[in-house]
Backbone as JSON, one array per atom type, in Angstrom:
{
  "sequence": "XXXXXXXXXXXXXXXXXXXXXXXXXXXXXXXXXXXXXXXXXXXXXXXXXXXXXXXXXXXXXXXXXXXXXXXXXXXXXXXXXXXXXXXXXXXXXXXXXXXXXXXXXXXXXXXXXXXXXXXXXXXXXXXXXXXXXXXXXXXXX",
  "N": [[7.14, -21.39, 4.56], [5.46, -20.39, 7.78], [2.13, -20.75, 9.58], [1.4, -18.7, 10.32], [2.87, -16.81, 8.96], [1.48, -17.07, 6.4], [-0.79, -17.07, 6.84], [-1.04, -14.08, 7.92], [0.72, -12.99, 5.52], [-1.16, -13.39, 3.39], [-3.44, -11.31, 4.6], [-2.07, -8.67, 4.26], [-1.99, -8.72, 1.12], [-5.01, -9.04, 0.99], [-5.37, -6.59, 1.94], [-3.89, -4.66, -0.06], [-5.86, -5.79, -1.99], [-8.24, -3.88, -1.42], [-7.55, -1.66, -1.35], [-7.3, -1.15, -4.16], [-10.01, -1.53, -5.02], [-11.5, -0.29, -3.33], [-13.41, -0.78, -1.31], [-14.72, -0.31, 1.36], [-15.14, -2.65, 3.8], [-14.07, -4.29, 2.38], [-11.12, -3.74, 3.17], [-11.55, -2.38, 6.31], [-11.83, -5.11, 7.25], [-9.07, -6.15, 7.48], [-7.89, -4.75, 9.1], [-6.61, -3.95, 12.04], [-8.2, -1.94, 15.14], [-7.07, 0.28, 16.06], [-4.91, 0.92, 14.25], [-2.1, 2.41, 12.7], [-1.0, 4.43, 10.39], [2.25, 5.4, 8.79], [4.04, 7.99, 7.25], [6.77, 7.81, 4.72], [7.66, 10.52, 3.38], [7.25, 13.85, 4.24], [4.36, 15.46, 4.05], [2.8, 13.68, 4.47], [0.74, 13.54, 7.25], [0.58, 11.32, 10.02], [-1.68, 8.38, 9.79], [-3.98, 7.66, 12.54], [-6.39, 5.13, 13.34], [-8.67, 2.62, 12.13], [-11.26, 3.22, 10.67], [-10.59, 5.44, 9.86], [-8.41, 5.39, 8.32], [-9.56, 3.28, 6.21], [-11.25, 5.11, 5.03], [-9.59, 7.02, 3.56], [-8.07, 5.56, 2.01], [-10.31, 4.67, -0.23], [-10.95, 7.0, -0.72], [-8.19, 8.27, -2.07], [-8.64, 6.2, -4.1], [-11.26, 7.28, -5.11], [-10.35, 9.63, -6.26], [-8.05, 9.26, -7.63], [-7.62, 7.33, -9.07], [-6.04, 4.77, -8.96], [-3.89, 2.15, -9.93], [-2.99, -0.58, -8.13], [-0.1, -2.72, -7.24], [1.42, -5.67, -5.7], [4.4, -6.09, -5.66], [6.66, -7.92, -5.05], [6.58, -9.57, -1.78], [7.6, -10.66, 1.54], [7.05, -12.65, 4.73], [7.59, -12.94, 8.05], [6.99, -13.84, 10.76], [5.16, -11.74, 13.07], [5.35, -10.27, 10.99], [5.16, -8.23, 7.99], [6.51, -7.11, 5.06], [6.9, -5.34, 1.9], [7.4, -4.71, -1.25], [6.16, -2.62, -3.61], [4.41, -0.89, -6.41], [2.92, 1.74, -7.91], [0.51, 2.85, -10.17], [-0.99, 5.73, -11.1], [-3.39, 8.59, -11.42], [-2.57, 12.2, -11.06], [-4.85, 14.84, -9.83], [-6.81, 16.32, -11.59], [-5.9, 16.37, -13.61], [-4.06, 14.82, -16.88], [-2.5, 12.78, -16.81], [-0.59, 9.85, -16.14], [1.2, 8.29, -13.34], [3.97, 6.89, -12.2], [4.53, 5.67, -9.04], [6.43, 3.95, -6.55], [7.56, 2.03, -4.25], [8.11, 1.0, -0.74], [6.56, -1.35, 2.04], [6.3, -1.43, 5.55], [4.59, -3.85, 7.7], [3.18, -4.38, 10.52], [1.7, -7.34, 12.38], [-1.52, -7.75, 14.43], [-3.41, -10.34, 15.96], [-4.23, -11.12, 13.64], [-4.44, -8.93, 12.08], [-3.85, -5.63, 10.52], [-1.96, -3.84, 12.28], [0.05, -1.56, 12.64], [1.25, 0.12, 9.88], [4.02, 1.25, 7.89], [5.42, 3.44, 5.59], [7.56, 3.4, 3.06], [8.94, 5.62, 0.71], [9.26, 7.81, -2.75], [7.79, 10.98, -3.14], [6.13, 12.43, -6.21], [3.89, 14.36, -8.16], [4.12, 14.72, -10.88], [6.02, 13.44, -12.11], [7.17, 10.22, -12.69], [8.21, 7.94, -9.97], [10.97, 6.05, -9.42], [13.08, 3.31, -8.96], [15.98, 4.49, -10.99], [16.84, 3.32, -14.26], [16.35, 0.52, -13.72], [15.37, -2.86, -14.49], [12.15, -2.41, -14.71], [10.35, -3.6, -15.98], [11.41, -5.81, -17.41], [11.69, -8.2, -14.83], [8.99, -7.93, -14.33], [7.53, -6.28, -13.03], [5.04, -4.0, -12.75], [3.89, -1.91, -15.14]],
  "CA": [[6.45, -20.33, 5.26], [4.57, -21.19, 8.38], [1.05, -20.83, 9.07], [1.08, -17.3, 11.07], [3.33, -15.89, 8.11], [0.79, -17.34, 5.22], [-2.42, -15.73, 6.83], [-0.5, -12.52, 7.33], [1.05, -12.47, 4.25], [-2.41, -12.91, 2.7], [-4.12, -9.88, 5.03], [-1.92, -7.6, 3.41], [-2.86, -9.22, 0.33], [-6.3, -8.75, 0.83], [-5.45, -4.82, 2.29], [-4.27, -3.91, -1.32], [-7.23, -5.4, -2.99], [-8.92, -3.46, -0.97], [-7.02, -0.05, -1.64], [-7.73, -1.51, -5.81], [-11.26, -1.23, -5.06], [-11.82, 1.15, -2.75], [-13.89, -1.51, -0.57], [-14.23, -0.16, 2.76], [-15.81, -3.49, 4.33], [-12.98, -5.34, 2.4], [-10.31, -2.16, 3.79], [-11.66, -2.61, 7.31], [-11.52, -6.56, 7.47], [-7.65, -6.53, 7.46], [-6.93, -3.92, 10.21], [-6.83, -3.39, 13.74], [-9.47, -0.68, 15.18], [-6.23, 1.14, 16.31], [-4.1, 0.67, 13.2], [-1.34, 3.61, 12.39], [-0.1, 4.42, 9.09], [2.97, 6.06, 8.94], [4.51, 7.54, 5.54], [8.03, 8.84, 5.02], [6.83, 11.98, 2.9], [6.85, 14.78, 5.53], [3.57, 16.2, 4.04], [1.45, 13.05, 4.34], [1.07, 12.79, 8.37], [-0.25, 9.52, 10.12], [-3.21, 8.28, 9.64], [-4.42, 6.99, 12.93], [-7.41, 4.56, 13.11], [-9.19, 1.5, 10.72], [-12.09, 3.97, 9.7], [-10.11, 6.65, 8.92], [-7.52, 4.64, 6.94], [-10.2, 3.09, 5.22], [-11.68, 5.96, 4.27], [-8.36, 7.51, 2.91], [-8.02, 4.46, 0.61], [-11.46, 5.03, -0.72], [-10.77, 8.49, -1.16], [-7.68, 7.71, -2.97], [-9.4, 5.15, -5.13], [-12.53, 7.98, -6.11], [-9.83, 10.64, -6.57], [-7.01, 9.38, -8.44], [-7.73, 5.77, -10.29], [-4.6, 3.96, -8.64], [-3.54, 0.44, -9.91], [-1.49, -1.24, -7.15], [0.18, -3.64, -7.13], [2.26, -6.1, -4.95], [5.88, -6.98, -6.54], [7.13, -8.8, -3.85], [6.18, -9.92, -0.15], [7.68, -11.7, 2.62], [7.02, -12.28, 6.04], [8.61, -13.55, 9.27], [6.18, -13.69, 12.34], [4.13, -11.01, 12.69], [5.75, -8.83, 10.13], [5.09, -8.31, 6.94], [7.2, -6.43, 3.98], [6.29, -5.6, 0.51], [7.33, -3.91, -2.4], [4.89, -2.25, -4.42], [3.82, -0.06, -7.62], [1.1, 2.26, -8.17], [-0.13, 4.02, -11.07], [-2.08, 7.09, -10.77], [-3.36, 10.18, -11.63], [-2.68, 13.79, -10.27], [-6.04, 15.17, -9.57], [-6.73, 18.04, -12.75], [-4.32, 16.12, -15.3], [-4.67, 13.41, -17.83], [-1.09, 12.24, -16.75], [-0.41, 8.32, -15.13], [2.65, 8.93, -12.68], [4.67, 5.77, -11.37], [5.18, 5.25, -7.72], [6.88, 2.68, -6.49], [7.37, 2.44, -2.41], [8.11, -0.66, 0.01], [5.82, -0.82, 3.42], [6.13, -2.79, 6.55], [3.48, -3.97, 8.31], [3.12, -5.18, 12.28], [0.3, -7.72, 12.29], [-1.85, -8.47, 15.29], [-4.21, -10.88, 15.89], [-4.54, -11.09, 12.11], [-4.88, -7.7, 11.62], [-2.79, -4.81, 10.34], [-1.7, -2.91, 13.27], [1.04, -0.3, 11.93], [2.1, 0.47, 8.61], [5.36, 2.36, 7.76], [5.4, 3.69, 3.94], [8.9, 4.51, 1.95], [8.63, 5.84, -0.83], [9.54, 8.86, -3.22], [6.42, 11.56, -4.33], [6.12, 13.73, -7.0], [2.42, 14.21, -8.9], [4.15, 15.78, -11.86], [7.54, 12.27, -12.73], [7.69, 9.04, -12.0], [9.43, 7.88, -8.55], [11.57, 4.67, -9.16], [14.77, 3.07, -9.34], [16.73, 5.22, -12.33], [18.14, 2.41, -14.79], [16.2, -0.53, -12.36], [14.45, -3.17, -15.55], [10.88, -3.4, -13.9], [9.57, -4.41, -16.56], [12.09, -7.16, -17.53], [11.36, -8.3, -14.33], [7.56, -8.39, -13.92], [7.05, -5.45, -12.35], [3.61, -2.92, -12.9], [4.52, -1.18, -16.01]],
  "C": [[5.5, -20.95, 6.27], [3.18, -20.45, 8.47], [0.56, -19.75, 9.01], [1.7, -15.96, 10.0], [2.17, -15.75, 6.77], [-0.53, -16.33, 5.78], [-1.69, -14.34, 7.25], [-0.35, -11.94, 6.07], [-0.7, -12.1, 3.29], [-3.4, -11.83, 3.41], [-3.49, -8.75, 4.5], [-1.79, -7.59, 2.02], [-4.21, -8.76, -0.05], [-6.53, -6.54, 1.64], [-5.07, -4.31, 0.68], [-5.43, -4.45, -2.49], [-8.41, -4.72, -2.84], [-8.78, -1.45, -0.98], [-7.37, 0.21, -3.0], [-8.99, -1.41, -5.56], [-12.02, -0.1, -4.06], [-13.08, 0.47, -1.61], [-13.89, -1.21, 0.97], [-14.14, -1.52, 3.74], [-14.43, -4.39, 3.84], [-11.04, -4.84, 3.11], [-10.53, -2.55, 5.27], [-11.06, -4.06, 7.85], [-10.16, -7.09, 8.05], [-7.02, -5.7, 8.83], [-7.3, -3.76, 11.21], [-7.2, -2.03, 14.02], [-8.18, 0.64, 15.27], [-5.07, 0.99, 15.28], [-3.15, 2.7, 12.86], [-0.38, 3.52, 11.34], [0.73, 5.81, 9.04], [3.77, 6.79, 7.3], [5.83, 8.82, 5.51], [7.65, 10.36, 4.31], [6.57, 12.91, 3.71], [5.27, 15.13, 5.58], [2.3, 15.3, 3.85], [1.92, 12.94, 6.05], [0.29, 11.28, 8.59], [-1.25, 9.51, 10.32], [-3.73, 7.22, 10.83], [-6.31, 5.68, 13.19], [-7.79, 3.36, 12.2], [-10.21, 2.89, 10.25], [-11.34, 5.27, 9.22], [-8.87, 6.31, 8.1], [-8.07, 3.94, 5.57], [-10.6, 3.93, 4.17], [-10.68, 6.51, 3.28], [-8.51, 6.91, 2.07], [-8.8, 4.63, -0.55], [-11.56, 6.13, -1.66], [-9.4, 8.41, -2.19], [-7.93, 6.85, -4.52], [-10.0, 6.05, -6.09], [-11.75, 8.45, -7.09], [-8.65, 10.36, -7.8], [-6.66, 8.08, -9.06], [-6.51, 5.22, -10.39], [-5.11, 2.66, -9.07], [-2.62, 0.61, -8.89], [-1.37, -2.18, -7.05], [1.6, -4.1, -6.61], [3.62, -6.55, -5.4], [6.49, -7.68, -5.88], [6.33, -8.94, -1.95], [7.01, -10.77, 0.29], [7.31, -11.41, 4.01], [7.39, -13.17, 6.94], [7.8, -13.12, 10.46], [5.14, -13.09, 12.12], [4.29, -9.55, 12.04], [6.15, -9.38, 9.0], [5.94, -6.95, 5.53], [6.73, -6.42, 2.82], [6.72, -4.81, -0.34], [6.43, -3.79, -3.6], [5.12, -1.03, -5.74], [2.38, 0.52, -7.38], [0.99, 3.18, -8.99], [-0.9, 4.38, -10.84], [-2.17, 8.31, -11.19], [-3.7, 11.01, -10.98], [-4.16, 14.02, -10.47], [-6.1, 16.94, -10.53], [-5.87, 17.32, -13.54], [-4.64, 14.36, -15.5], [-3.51, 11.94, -17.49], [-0.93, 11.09, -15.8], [1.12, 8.7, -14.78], [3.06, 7.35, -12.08], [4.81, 6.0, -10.19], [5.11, 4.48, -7.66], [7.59, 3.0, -5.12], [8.02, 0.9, -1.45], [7.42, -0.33, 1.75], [6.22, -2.18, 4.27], [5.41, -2.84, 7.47], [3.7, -4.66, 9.68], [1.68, -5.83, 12.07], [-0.27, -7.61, 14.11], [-2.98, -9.24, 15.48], [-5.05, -11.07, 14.2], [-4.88, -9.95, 11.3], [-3.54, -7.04, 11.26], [-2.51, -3.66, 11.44], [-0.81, -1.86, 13.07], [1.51, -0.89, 10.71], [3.34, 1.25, 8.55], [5.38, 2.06, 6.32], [6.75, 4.21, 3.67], [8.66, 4.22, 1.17], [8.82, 7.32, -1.29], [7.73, 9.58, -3.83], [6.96, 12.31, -5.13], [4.58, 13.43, -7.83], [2.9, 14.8, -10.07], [5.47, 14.29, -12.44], [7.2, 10.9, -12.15], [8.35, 8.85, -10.78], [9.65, 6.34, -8.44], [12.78, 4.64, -9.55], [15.49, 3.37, -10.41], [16.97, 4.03, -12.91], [17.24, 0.57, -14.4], [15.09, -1.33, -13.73], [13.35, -3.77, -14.78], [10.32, -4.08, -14.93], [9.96, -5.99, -17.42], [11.94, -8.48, -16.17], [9.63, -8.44, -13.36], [6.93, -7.56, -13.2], [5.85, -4.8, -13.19], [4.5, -2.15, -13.86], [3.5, -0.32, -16.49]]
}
């Protein structure tokens, strides 16, 4: 991996420990002022901006006590890939829901300049690979 992939790879690294804590200051650090997060889900639109992505995260974090975590990464230039996990709870219910998503990131200048999110919702089932052994595999269980 060369040097431009390693400090990428680790800014979106340091963007989900920053979604795990809800850190705006450590949330900001990683992204470009004009950063655009995109998410397949019709009914989340994009979230343009760093402070208002931060905030989201944050808000995420208060609201619904996500673990996330990274199951894979690579990256190639100034793009970064990742498959991820996140447990969480619906907002009113005692219930931990699986998602599980893969994002790709555009860096620039060491920052996160666009996101793009796939991934399945539901606040009420799980959303992962039917049959798929994450947890034989090392995945967020």
């Amino acid at each position: 991996m060369s040097s431009i992939e390693a400090q990428n790879t680790s800014i979106v690294l340091k963007y989900f420990d920053g979604c795990n804590s809800g850190d705006l200051d450590d949330l900001l650090s990683t992204l470009d002022p004009e950063v655009v997060h995109f998410f397949l889900p019709e009914q989340f639109k994009p979230i343009r901006g760093a402070q208002h992505l931060a905030k989201y995260w944050r808000k995420f974090k208060v609201h619904l006590n996500p673990i996330w975590k990274i199951d894979h990464i690579i990256a190639q230039g100034n793009e970064v890939v990742s498959e991820w996990s996140c447990l969480w709870t619906p907002e009113g219910t005692d219930l931990r829901v699986m998602m599980r998503g893969s994002e790709w990131y555009l860096m620039r200048d060491h920052r996160i300049t666009e996101v793009r999110a796939y991934f399945g919702y539901s606040d009420k089932a799980n959303t992962e690979l039917a049959g798929f052994p994450y947890g034989a595999r090392g995945y967020l269980v």
